[in-house]
C-alpha positions in Angstrom: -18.5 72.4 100.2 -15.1 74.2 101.4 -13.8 73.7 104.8 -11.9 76.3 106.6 -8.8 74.9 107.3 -6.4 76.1 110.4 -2.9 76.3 108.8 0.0 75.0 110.8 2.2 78.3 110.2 -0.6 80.2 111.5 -0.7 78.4 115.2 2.2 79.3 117.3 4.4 76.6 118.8 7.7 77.3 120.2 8.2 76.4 123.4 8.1 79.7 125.4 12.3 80.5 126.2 13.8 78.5 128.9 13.1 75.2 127.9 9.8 73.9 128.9 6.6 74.5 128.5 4.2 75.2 131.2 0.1 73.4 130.9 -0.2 77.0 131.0 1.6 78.0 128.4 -0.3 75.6 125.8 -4.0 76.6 126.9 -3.2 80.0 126.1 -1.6 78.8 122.8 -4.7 77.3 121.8 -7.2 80.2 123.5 -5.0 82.5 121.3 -5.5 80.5 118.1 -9.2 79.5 118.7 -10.0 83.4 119.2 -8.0 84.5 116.1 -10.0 82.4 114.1 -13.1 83.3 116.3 -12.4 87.1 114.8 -12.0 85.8 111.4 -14.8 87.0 109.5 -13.9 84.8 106.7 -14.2 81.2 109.1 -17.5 82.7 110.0 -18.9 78.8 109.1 -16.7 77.6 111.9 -17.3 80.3 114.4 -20.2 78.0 116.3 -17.3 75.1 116.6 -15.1 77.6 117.9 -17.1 78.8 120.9 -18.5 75.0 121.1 -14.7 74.7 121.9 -14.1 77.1 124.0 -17.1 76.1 126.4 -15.7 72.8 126.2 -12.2 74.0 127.8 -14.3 76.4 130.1 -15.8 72.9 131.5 -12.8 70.8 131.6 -10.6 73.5 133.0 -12.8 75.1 135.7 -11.1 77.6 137.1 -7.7 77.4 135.3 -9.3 79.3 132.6 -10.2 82.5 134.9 -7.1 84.0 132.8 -8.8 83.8 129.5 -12.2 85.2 130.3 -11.3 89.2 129.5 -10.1 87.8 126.2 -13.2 85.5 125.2 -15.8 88.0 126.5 -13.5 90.9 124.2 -14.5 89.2 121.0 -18.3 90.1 120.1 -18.3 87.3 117.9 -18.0 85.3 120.7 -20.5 87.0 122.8 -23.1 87.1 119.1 -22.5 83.4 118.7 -23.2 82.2 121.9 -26.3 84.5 122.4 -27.7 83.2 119.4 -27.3 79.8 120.4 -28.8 80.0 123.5 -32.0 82.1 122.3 -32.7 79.2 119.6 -32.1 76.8 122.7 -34.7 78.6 125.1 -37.1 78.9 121.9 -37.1 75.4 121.2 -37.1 74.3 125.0 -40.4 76.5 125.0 -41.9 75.1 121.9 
C-alpha cells in the first residue's frame, strides 16, 4: 500500500517579513497546503482526508475562516468530494 506523503519543502514556513507571525498567517499556510494537495490529481487517495480536514477547521474556526471560503469552494475537487460524501450519507441514512 503507498501513502502519499506531504513533503516538508513543499509546505511554506517562513514567518511572513516583519518578524511574527499572525494565527492568521498559519491558517492560511495550512488552507494553502491542504488545497494544493486537494488539486493533486495524483493524492486523489487522500483527497476525502483533505476536505475531512478542512471541515474540521471550518468547525473549529467559525467565522475566522470566512477568508478561505472563495478558495475551498474554487477547487471542484473539493466541491466532487464533499458531494459524494454526503449523497452516500443521505443514501445510507435512507436505507
Amino acid at each position: 500500500m503507498e501513502l502519499n506523503v506531504i513533503r516538508p519543502s513543499s509546505i511554506q514556513t517562513a514567518i511572513p517579513i516583519g518578524g511574527s507571525a499572525t494565527e492568521d498567517y498559519y491558517q492560511r499556510v495550512v488552507m494553502s497546503t491542504l488545497l494544493k494537495v486537494l488539486a493533486d490529481s495524483s493524492a486523489s487517495g487522500s483527497h476525502y482526508f483533505i476536505v475531512e480536514c478542512i471541515m474540521t477547521i471550518f468547525k473549529t474556526q467559525g467565522l475566522a475562516v470566512v477568508n478561505f471560503l472563495p478558495q475551498v469552494w474554487n477547487v471542484k475537487v473539493f466541491l466532487a468530494v464533499l458531494t459524494h460524501f454526503i449523497t452516500r450519507s443521505y443514501q445510507r441514512s435512507s436505507v
